[in-house]
C-alpha positions as CSV (number, residue, x, y, z in Angstrom):
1,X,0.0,0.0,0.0
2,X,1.2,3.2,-0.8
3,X,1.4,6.4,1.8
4,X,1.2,9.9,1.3
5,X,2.5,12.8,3.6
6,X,1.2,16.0,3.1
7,X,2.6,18.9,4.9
8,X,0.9,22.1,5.1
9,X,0.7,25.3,6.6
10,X,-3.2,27.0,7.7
11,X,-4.1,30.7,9.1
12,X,-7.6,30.7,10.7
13,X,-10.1,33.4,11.2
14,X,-11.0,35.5,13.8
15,X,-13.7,33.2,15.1
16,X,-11.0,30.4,16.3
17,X,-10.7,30.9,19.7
18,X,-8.6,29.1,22.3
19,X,-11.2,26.8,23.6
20,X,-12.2,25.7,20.4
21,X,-9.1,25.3,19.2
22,X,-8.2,22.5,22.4
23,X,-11.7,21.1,21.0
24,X,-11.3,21.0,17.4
25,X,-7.7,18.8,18.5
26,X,-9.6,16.6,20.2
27,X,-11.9,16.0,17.3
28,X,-9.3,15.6,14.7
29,X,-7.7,13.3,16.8
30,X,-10.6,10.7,17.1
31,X,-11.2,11.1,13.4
32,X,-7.6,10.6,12.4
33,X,-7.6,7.5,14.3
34,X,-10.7,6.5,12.8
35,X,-9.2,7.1,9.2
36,X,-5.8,5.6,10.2
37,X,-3.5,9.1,9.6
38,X,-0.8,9.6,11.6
39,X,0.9,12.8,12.0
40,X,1.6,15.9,13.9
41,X,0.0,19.3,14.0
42,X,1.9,22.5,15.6
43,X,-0.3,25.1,16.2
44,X,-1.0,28.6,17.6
45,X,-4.2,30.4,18.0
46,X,-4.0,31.6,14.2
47,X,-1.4,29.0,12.4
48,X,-0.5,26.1,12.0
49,X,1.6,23.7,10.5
50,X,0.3,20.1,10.1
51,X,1.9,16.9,8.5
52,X,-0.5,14.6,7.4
53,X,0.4,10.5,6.8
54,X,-1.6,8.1,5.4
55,X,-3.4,6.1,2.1
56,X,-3.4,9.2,-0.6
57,X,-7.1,9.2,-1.2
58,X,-7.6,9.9,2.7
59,X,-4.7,12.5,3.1
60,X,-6.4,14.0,0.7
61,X,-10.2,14.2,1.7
62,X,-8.5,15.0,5.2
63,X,-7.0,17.9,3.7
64,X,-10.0,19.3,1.7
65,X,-12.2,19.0,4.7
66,X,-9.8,21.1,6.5
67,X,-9.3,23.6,3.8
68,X,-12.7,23.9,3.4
69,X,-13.7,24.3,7.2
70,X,-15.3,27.5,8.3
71,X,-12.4,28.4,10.9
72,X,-9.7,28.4,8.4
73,X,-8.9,31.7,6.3
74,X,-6.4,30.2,4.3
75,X,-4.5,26.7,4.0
76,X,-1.6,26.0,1.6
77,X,-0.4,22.9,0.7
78,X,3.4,23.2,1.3
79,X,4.6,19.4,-0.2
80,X,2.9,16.7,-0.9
81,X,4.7,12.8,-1.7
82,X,4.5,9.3,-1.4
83,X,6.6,7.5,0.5
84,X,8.0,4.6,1.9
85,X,7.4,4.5,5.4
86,X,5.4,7.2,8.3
87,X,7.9,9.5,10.1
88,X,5.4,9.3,12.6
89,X,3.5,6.5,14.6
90,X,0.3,8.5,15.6
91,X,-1.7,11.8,15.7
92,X,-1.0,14.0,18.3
93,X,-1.6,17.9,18.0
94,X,1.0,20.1,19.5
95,X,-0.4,24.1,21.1
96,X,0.7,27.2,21.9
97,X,-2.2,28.9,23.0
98,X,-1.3,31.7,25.5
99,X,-3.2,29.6,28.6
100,X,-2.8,26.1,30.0
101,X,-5.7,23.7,29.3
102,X,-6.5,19.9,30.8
103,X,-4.7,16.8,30.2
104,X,-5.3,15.0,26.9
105,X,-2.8,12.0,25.7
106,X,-2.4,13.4,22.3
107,X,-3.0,17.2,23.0
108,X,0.1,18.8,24.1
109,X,0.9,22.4,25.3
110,X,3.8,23.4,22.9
111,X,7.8,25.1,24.6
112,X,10.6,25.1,22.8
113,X,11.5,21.6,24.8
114,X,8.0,19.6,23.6
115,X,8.2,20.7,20.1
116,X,12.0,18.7,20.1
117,X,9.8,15.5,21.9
118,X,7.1,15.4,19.0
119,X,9.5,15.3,15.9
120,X,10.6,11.8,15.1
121,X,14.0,10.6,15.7
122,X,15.1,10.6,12.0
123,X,12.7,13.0,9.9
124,X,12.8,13.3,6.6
125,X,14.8,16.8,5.0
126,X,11.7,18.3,3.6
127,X,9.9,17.8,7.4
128,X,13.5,18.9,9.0
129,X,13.5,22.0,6.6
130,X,9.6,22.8,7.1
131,X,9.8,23.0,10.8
132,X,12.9,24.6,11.3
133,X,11.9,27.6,9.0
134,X,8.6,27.9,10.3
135,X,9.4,27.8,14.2
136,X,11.9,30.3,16.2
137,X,12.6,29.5,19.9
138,X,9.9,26.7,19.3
139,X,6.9,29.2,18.5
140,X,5.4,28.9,15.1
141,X,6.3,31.7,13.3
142,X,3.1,33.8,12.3
């Protein structure tokens, strides 16, 4: 079977606020396991940077629906391949929010120490690359 990983970078409007954006995590969680993606998302308030693993048909719906969903102004589809193997072995959604929030196994508050703990040991360049010029003292760069 052949896997995509798409990597892309989202803004979202002014109605995103922090309590939804802990609840929409949650939600894309569950459905990501449902659909059998794995991946990581790093995200602010307003932007985000998502990788996105999986069978290219789903990776691709995935990302429609989330282009397409009311809270985001803009997403941009920074690479898209097939390859080999995942980089990651689940979905877990990294945040940077301004304000703690509760406990959730695959919803993380996001320092400049967690963000090192969510990348795999060996990513690929184009991940390497795409995180390192979009983050500066582990802060997604808006």
């Amino acid at each position: 079977m052949s896997l995509a990983q798409y990597i892309y970078s989202t803004t979202c409007t002014d109605q995103m606020t922090a309590e939804k954006a802990v609840l929409i995590s949650v939600k894309s969680i569950e459905v990501c396991a449902r659909l059998g993606l794995t991946g990581r998302v790093f995200s602010t308030r307003t932007h985000a940077l998502a990788v996105t693993e999986g069978p290219p048909d789903i990776v691709e719906r995935y990302f429609q629906a989330i282009a397409s969903d009311y809270l985001v102004a803009t997403a941009l589809l920074q690479t898209k391949q097939i390859v080999k193997t995942r980089d990651f072995e689940d979905y877990s959604v990294w945040l940077d929010i301004g304000r703690p929030f509760g406990p959730h196994p695959h919803v993380h508050q996001m320092t400049p120490q967690s963000l090192v703990s969510a990348m795999p040991s060996n990513p690929s360049a184009r991940l390497r690359i795409m995180v390192d010029a979009l983050f500066d003292d582990g802060r997604l760069v808006a």
